[in-house]
TIMITI-678393 format. One line per field, with one value per atom (N, C-alpha, C, CB): residue number from 1; atom name; x, y, z. Coordinates in steps of 0.1 Angstrom, whole numbers, plus 5000, padded with zeros to 4 digits. Each point is the difference from the previous one (the first is absolute). Glycine has a CB too. Example, Ala and Ser with C-alpha at 12.3 -4.5 7.8 and 13.67 -1.06 7.14 Angstrom:
! residues 2
seq 1, 1, 1, 1, 2, 2, 2, 2
atom N, CA, C, CB, N, CA, C, CB
c1 5132, 4991, 5009, 4981, 5015, 5009, 4992, 5012
c2 4943, 5012, 5012, 4988, 5023, 5011, 5011, 4994
c3 5078, 5000, 5000, 5012, 4981, 5000, 5008, 4978
! end
This chain:
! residues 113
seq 1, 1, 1, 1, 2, 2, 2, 2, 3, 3, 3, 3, 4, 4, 4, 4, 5, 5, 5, 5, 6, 6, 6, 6, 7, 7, 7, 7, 8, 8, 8, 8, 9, 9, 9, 9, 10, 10, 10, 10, 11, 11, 11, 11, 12, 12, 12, 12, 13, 13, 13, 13, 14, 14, 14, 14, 15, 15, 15, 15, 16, 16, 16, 16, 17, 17, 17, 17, 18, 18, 18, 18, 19, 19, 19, 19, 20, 20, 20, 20, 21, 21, 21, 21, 22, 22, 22, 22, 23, 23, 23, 23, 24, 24, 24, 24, 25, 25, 25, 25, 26, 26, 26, 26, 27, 27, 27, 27, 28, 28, 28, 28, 29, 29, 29, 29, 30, 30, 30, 30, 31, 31, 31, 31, 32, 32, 32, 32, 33, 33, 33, 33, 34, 34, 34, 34, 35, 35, 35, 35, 36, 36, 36, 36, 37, 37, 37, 37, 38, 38, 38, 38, 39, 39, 39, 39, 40, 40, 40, 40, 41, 41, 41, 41, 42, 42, 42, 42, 43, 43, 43, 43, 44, 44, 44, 44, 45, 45, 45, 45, 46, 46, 46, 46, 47, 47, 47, 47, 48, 48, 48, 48, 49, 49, 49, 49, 50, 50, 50, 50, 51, 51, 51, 51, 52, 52, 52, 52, 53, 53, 53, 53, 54, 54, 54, 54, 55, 55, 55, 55, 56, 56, 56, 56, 57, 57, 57, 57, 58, 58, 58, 58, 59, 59, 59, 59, 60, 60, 60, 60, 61, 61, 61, 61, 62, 62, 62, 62, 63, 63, 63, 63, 64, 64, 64, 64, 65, 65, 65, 65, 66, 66, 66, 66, 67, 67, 67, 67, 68, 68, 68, 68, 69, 69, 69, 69, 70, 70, 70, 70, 71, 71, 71, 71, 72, 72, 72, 72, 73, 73, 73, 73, 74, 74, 74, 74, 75, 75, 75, 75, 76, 76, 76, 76, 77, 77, 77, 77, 78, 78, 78, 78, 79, 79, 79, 79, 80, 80, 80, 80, 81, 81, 81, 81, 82, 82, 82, 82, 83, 83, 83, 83, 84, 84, 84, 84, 85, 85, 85, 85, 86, 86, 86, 86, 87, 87, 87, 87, 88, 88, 88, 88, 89, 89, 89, 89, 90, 90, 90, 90, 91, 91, 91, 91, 92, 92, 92, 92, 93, 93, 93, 93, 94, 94, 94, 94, 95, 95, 95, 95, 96, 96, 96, 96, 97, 97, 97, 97, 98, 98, 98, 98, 99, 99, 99, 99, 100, 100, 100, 100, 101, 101, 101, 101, 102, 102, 102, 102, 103, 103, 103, 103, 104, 104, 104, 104, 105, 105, 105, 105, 106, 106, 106, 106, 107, 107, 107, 107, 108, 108, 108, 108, 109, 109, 109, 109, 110, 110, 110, 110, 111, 111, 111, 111, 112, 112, 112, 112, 113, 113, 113, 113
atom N, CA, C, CB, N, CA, C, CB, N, CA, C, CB, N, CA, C, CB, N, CA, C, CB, N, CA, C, CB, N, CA, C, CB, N, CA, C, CB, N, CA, C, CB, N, CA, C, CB, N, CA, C, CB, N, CA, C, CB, N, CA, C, CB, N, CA, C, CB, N, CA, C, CB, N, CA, C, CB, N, CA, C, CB, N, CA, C, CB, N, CA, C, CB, N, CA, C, CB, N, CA, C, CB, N, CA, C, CB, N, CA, C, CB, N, CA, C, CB, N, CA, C, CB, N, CA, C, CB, N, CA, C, CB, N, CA, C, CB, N, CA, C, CB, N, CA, C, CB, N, CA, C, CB, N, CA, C, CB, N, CA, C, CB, N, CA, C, CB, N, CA, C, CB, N, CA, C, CB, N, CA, C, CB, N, CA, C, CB, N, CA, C, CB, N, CA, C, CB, N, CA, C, CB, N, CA, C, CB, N, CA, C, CB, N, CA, C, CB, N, CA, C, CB, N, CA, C, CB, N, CA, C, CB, N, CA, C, CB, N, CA, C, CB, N, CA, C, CB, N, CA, C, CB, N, CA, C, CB, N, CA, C, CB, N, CA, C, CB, N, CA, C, CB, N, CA, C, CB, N, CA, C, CB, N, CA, C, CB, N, CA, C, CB, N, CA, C, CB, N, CA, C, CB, N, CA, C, CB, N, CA, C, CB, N, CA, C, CB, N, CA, C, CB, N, CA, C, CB, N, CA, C, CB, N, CA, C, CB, N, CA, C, CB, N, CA, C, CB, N, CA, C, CB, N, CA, C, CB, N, CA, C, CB, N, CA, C, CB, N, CA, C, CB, N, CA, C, CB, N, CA, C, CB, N, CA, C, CB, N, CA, C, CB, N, CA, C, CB, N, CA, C, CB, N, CA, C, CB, N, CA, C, CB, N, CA, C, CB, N, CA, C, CB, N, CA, C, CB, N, CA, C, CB, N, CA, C, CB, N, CA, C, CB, N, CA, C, CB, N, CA, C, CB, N, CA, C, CB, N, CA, C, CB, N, CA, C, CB, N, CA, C, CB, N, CA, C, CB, N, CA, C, CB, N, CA, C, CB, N, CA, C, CB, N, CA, C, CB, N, CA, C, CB, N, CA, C, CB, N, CA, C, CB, N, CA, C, CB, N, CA, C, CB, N, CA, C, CB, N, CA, C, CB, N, CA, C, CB, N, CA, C, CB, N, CA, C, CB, N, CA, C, CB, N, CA, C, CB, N, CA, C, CB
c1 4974, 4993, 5005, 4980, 5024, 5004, 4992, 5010, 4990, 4991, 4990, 5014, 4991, 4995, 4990, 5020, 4981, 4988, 4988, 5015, 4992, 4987, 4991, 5013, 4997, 4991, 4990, 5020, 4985, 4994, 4985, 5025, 4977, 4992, 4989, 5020, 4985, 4990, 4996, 5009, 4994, 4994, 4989, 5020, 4982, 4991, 4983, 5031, 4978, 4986, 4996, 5006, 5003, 4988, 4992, 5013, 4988, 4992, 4993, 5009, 4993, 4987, 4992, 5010, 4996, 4990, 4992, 5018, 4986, 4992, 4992, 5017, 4984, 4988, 4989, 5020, 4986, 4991, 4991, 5020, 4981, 4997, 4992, 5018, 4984, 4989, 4988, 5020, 4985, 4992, 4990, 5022, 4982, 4990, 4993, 5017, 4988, 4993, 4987, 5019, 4986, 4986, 4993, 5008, 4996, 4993, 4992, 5017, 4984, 4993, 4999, 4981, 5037, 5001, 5009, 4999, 5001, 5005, 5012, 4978, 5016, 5011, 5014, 4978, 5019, 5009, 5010, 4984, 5011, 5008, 5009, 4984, 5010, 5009, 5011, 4982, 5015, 5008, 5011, 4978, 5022, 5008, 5006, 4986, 5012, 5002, 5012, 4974, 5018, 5013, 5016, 4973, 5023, 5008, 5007, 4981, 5020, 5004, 5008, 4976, 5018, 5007, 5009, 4980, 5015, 5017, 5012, 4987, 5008, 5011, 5007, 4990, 5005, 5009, 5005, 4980, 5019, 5006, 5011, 4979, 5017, 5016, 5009, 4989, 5004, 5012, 5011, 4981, 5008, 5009, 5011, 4980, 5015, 5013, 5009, 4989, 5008, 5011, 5010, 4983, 5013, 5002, 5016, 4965, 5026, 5007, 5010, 4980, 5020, 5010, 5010, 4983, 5015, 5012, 5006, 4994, 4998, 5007, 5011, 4982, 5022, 5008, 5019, 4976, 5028, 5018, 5006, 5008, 4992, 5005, 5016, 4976, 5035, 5008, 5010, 4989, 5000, 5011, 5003, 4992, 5024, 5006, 5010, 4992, 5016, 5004, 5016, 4976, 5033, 5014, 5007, 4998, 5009, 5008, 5011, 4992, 5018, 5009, 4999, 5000, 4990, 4999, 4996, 4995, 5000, 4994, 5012, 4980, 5034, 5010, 5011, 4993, 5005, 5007, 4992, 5014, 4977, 4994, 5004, 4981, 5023, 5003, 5016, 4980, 5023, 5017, 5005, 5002, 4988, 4999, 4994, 4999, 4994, 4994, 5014, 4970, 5038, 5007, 5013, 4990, 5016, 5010, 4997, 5009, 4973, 4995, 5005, 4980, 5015, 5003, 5016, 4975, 5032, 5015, 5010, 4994, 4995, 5003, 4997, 4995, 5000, 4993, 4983, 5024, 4968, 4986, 4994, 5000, 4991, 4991, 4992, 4993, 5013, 4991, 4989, 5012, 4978, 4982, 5000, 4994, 5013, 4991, 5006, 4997, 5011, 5000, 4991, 5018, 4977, 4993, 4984, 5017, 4980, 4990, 4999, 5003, 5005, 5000, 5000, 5006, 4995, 5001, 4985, 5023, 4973, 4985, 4990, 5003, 4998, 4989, 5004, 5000, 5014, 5002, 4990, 5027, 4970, 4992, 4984, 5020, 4978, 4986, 4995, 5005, 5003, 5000, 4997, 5013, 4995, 5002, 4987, 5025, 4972, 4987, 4988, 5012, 4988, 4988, 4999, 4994, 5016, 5002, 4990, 5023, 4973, 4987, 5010, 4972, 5026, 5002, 4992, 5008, 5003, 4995, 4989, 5024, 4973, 4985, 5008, 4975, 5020, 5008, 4995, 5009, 4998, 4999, 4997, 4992, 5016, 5000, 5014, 4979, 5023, 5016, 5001, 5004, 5008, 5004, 5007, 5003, 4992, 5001, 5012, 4977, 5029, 5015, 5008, 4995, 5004, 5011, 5001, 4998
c2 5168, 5001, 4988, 5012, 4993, 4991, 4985, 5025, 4964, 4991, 4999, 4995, 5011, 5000, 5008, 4998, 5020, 5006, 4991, 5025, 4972, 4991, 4990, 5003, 4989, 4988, 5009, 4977, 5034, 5007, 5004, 5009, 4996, 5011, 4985, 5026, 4959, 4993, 4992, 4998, 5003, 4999, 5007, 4994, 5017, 5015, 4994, 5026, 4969, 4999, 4983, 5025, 4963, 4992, 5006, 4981, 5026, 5003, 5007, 4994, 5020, 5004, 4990, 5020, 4972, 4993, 4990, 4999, 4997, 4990, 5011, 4980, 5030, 5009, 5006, 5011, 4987, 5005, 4985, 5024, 4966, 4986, 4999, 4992, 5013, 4996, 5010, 4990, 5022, 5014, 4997, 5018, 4974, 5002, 4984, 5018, 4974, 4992, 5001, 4998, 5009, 5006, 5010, 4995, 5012, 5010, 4993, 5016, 4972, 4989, 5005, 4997, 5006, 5005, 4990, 5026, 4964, 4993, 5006, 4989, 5021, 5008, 5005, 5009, 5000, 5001, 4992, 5010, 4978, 4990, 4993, 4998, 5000, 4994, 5011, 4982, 5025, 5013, 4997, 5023, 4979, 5003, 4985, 5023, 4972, 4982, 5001, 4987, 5019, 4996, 5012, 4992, 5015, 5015, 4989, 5030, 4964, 4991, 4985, 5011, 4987, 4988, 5008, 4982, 5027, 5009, 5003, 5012, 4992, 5003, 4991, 5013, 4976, 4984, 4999, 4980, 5019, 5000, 5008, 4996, 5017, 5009, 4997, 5015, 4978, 4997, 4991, 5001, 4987, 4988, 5008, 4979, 5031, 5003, 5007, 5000, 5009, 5007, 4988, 5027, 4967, 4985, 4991, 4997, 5005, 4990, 5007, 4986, 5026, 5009, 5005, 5006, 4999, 4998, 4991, 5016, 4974, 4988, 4993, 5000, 5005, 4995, 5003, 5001, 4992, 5003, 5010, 4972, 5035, 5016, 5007, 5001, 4982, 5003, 4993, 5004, 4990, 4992, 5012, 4972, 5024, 5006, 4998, 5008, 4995, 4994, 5006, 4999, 4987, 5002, 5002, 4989, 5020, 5001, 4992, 5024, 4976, 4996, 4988, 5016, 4976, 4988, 4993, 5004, 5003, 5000, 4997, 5016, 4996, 5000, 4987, 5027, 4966, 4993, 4986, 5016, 4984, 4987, 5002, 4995, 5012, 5004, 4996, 5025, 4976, 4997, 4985, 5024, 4969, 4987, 4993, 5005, 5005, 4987, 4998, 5011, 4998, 5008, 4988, 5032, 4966, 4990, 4986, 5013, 4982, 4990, 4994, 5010, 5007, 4995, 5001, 5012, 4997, 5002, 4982, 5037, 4960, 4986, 4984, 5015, 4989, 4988, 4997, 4984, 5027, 4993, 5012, 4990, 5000, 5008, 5011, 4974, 5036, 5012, 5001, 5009, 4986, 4996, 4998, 4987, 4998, 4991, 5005, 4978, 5029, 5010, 5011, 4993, 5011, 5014, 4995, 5007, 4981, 4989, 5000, 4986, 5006, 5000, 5006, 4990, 5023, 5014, 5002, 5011, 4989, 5008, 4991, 5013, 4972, 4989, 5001, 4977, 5028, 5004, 5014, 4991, 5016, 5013, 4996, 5016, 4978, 4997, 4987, 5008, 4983, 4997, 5010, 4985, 5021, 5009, 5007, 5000, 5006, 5010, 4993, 5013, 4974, 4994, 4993, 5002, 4996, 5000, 5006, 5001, 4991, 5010, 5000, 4991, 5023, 4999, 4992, 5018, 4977, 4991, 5008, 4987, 5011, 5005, 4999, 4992, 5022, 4995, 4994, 5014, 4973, 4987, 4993, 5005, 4993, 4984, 5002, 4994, 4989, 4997, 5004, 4976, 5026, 5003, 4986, 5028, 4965, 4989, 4994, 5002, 5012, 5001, 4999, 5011, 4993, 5005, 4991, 5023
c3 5015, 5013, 5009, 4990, 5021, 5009, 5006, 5004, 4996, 5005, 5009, 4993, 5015, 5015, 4998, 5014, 4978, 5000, 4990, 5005, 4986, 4996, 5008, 4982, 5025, 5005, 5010, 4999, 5007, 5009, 4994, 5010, 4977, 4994, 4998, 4985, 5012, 4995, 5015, 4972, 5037, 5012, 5005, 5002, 4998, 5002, 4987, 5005, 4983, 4993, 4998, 4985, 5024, 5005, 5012, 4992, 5018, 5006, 4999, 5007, 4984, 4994, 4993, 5000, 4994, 4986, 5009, 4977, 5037, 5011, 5005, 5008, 4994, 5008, 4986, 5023, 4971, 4989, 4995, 4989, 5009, 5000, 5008, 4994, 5019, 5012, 5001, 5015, 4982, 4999, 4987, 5011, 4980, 4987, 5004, 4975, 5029, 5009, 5005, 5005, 5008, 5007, 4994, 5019, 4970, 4994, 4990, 5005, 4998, 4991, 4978, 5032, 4971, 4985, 4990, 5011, 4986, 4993, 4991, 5003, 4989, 4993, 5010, 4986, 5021, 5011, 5006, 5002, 5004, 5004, 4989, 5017, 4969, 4994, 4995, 4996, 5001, 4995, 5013, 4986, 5023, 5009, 5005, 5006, 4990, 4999, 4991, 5000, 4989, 4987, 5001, 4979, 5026, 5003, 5013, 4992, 5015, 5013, 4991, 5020, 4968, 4992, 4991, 5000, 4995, 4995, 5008, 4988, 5025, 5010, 5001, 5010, 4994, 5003, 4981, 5026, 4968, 4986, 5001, 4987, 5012, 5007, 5009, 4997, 5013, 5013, 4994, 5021, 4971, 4995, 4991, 4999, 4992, 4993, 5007, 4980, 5025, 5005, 5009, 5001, 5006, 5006, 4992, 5002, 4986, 4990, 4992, 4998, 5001, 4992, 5008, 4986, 5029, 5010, 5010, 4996, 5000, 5004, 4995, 5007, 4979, 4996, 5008, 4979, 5009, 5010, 4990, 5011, 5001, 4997, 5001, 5009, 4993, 5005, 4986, 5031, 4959, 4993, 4990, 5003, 4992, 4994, 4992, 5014, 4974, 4989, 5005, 4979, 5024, 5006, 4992, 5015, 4978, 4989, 5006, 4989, 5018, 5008, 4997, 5017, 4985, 5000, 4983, 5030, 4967, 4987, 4992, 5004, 4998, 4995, 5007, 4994, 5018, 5001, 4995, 5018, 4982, 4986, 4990, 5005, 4987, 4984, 5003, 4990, 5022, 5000, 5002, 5009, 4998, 5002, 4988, 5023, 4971, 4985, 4992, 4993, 5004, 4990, 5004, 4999, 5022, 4999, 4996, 5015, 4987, 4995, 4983, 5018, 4979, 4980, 4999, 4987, 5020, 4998, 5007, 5006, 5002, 5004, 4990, 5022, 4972, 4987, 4999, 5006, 4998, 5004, 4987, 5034, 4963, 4984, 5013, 4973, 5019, 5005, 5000, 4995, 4991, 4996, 5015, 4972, 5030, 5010, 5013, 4985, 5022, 5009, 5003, 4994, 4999, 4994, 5007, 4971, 5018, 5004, 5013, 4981, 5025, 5014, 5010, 4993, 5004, 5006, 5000, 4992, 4995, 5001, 5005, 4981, 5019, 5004, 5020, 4970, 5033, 5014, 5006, 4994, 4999, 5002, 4998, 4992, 4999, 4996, 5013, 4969, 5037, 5011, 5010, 4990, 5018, 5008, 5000, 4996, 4992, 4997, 5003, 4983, 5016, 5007, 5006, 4989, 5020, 5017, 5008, 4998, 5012, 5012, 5009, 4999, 5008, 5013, 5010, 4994, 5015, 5012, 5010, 4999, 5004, 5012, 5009, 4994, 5012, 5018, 5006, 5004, 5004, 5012, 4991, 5022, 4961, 4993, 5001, 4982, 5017, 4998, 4984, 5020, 4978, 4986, 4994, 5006, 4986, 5001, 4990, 5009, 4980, 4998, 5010, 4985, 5030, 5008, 5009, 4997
! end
């Protein structure tokens, strides 16, 4: 399901869950309001996930191309005199870096650059 209809569909039910809150309110029904309270705290619980599950980056992708021109650069490293282990090593502590890199926020300086 597309995002948009959801956030839509949970918009439609904070405002019902606020007219129903106010309506059991004055209807002086305790039951009511909270019911419709908590049905209004699920909806924000849904918004956050759907929120958090397409917000992610939808654009990354696994470069064979490039993947294959690292395997060709390790290979003139070891074909050059360098212990492959510790090449190899250095490859993967390069990614495990990388992988827990933040992106910069936009209007901060990037303070590598």
């Amino acid at each position: 399901m597309d995002p948009k209809i959801v956030r839509r569909l949970v918009l439609v039910v904070f405002v019902g869950g606020i007219a129903g809150m106010i309506v059991g309110s004055i209807a002086d029904n305790n039951g009511i309001a909270i019911t419709f309270g908590l049905v209004t705290a699920v909806a924000a619980i849904c918004l956050m996930l759907v929120t958090s599950v397409t917000s992610r980056d939808q654009g990354v992708t696994f470069d064979e191309g490039r993947a294959e021109e690292m395997e060709s650069r390790i290979q003139d490293l070891v074909a050059g005199g360098a212990d492959e282990d510790r090449v190899r090593s250095l490859v993967r502590d390069a990614v495990l870096l990388g992988r827990s890199a933040r992106p910069v926020p936009p209007g901060r300086v990037d303070p590598t650059s």
